[in-house]
N, C-alpha and C positions, 0 to 999 in steps of 0.2 A: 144217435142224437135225432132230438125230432124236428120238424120246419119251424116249430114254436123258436126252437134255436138259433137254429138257422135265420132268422127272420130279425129276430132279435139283433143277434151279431151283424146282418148290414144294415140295419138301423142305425146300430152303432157306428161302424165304418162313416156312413153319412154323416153323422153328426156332430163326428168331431173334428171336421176339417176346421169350421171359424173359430174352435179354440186353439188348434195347431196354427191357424195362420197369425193369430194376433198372438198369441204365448210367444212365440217366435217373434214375433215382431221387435213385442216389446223385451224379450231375451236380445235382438240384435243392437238396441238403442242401450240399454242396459251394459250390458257387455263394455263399451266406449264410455261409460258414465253419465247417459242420457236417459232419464226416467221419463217418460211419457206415460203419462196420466188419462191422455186425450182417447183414449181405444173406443169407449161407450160414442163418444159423437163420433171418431172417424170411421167407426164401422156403420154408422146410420146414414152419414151423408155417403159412404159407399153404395150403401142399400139404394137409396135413393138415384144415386147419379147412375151406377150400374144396369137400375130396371128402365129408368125414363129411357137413356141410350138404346140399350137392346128394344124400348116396346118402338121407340122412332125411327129408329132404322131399320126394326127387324135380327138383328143382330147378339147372339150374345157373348159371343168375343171380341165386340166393338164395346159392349155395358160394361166385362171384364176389365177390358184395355183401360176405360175411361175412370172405370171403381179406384183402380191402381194407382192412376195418373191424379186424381184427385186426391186419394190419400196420401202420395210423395209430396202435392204440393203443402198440404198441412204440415207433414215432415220438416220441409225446407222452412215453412214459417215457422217451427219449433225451433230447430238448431239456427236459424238466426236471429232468434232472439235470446236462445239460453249459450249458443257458443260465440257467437261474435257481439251479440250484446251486452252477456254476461247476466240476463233476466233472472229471477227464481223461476228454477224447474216447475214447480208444482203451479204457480202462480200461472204463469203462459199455458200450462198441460189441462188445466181447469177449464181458462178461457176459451182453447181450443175444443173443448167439451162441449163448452154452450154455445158456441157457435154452428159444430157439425149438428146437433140437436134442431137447433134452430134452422139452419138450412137445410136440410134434409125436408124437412114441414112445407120451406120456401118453396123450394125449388118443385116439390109433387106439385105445389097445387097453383104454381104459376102455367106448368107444363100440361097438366093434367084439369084442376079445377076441383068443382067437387060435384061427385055424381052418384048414382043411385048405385050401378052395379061399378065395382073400380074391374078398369082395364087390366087383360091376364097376358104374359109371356109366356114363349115355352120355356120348359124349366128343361136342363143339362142332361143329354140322352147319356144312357148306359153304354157304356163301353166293355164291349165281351172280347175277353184276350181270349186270342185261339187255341187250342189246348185247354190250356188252364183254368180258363171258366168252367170247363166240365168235368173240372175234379171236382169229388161229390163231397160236400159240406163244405171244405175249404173254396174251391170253384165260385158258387154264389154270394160269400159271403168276402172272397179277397179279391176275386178278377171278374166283378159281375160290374161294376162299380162306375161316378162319371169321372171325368178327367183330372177334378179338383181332390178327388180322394189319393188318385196315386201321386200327384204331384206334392199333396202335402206329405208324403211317408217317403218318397224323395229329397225334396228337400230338406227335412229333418234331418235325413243320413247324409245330406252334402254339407247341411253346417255342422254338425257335428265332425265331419272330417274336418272340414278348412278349421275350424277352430281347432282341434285338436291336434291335427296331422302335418299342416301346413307354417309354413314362416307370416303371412299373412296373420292369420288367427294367432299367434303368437304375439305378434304385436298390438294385433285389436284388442287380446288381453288384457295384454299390460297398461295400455292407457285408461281402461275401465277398473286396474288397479293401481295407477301408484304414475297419473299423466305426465307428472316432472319428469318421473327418470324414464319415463317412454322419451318425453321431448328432447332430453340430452343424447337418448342414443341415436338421436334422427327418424324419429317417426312422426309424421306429419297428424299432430293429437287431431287440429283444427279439420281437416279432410275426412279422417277416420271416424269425427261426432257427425260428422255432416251425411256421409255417406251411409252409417246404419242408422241415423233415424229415416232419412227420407227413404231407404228402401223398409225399416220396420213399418212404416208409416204406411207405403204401398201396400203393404202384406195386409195389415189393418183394414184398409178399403177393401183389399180384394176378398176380405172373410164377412165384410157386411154384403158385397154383392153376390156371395155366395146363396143366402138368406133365402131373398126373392126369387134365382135361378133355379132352386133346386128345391126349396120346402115346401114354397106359396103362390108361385108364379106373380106375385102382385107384391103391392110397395104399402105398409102398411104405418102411421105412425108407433115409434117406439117398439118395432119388432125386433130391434137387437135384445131384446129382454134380458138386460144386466152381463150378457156373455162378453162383452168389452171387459167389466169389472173383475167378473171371473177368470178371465185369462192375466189380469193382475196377479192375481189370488196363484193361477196355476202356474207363472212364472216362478213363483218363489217356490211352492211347492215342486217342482222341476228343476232347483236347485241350481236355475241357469243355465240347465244344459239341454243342449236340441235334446238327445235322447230320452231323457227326465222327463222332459217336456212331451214329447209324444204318445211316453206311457199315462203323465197323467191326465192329458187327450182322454183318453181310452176310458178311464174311470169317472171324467169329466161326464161324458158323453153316456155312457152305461148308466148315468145316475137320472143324466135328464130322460131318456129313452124311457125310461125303468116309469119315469113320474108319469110320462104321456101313456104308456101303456095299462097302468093301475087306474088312470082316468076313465080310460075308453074301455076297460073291462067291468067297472063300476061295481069295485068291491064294499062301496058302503063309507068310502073314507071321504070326509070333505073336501073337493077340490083343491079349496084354499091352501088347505095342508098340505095334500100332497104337491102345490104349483110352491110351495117353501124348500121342496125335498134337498134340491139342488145346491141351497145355500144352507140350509142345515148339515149338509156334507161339508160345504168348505169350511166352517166352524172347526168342525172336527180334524178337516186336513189341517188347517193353518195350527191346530194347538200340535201336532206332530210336526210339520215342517219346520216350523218356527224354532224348534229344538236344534237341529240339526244344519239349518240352511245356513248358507255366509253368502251373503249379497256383494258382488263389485265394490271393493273401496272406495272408489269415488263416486259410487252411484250418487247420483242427485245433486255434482257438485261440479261448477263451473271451472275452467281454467284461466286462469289471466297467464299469458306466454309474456307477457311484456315485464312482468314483476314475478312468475315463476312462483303463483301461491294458485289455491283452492277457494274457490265463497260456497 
């Protein structure tokens, strides 16, 4: 195999963490019956809150901290409007859209302003595991990597256990299938919506401040470019599940790599086209998925515990 490979393959690795983190995300709200819609803004105002923090303090495990922290409190404003106030899902998950969009704008240019050259951070050192990075071809291309890569192939494999493995995830199931008879066998439905969107929600922030740490060093408008939407797209096509999810990371992330590379070799193709390539694949996924996938039962659907029905 040659470096062309090589080179390729941790491109890849890089680039599919913000659709592992937000596929997940919105897999863990999902899962409980909470569709959040909001990924495109809460990954932007991550972008946004994540770079100003690290360029002001220096820091980019404080941008990290704070991308997270922001996208949980979205979270919390989703599930108490759609679980305790019984909102329409999609209606709130919209709102929550155009707000992250909008603040994300606010907040650059209240912090920042507007200038001739924008302000850069450092972006996420490589982390070379010992041994293992110098295995030849697999080495560079799986233990070459920054912190956010192995933790997103981590966590994929911890929820995938806990859902699967565990009495926990058992129950998170079932209220994202069928919340009545979760609620009769004593499972707290209200806790369990609350508690996976506002950490899907964190996940969310932390895949738009991934962005600016690691691609751009800077805060740009509108650089989440549709990857909130597509990890809608690659939730279903992931069939709900962490591991689903991760592999179709990988093809996610292979298609965008593949678009940036046919640009910068300049085989004669119009950019426009090939800057399409990404979403002309999900076309094609979603007419495969869509066959086969079954989405949560009560996805999209509130619980009233006090009258024990669905809206």
């Amino acid at each position: 195999m040659d470096g062309g490979f090589v080179l390729f393959a941790r491109l890849v690795m890089l680039t599919l963490v913000p659709y592992v983190l937000a596929a997940q995300g919105t897999m863990l709200g999902g899962r409980t019956g909470v569709f959040n819609v909001a990924q495109e803004g809460i990954m932007l105002v991550g972008a946004s809150v994540g770079f100003l923090v690290a360029y002001a303090w220096g820091s980019i495990g404080y941008g990290l901290a704070l991308a997270a922290l922001t996208g949980a409190l979205f979270g919390l404003v989703l599930a108490s409007f759609t679980t305790t106030l019984r909102l329409n899902q999609f209606v709130v998950g919209l709102a929550l859209f155009f707000i992250g969009v909008a603040l994300s704008t606010l907040l650059y240019k209240l912090t920042i302003g507007v200038t001739l050259t924008p302000p850069r951070i450092p972006t996420l050192p490589e982390i070379h595991l010992p041994g293992l990075g110098d295995i030849p071809v697999l080495g560079p291309i799986l233990f070459r990597q920054n912190v956010l890569v192995y933790a997103a192939v981590v966590l994929s494999l911890l929820f995938w256990y806990g859902l699967y493995r565990t009495r926990l995830g058992q129950n998170l199931r079932a209220v994202g299938e069928n919340p009545m008879a979760a609620d009769s066998l004593g499972v707290n439905v209200a806790l369990m919506r609350y508690a996976t969107t506002i950490l899907g929600a964190a996940l969310m922030g932390l895949a738009g401040a991934y962005l600016p740490m690691v691609f751009t060093g800077t805060f740009t408008e509108g650089m989440v470019r549709g990857r909130g939407w597509l990890a809608i797209v690659l939730t279903f096509f992931g069939g709900w599940r962490p591991d689903w999810i991760l592999a179709g990371s990988l093809f996610f992330a292979a298609v965008e790599v593949l678009s940036f590379r046919v640009q910068v070799t300049g085989v004669g193709i119009a950019y426009q086209f090939v800057l399409m390539l990404p979403y002309v694949a999900t076309i094609f996924v979603m007419v495969f998925a869509f066959q086969r996938v079954r989405a949560p039962a009560a996805l999209g659907q509130n619980y009233d515990r006090e009258s024990r029905t669905m809206a």
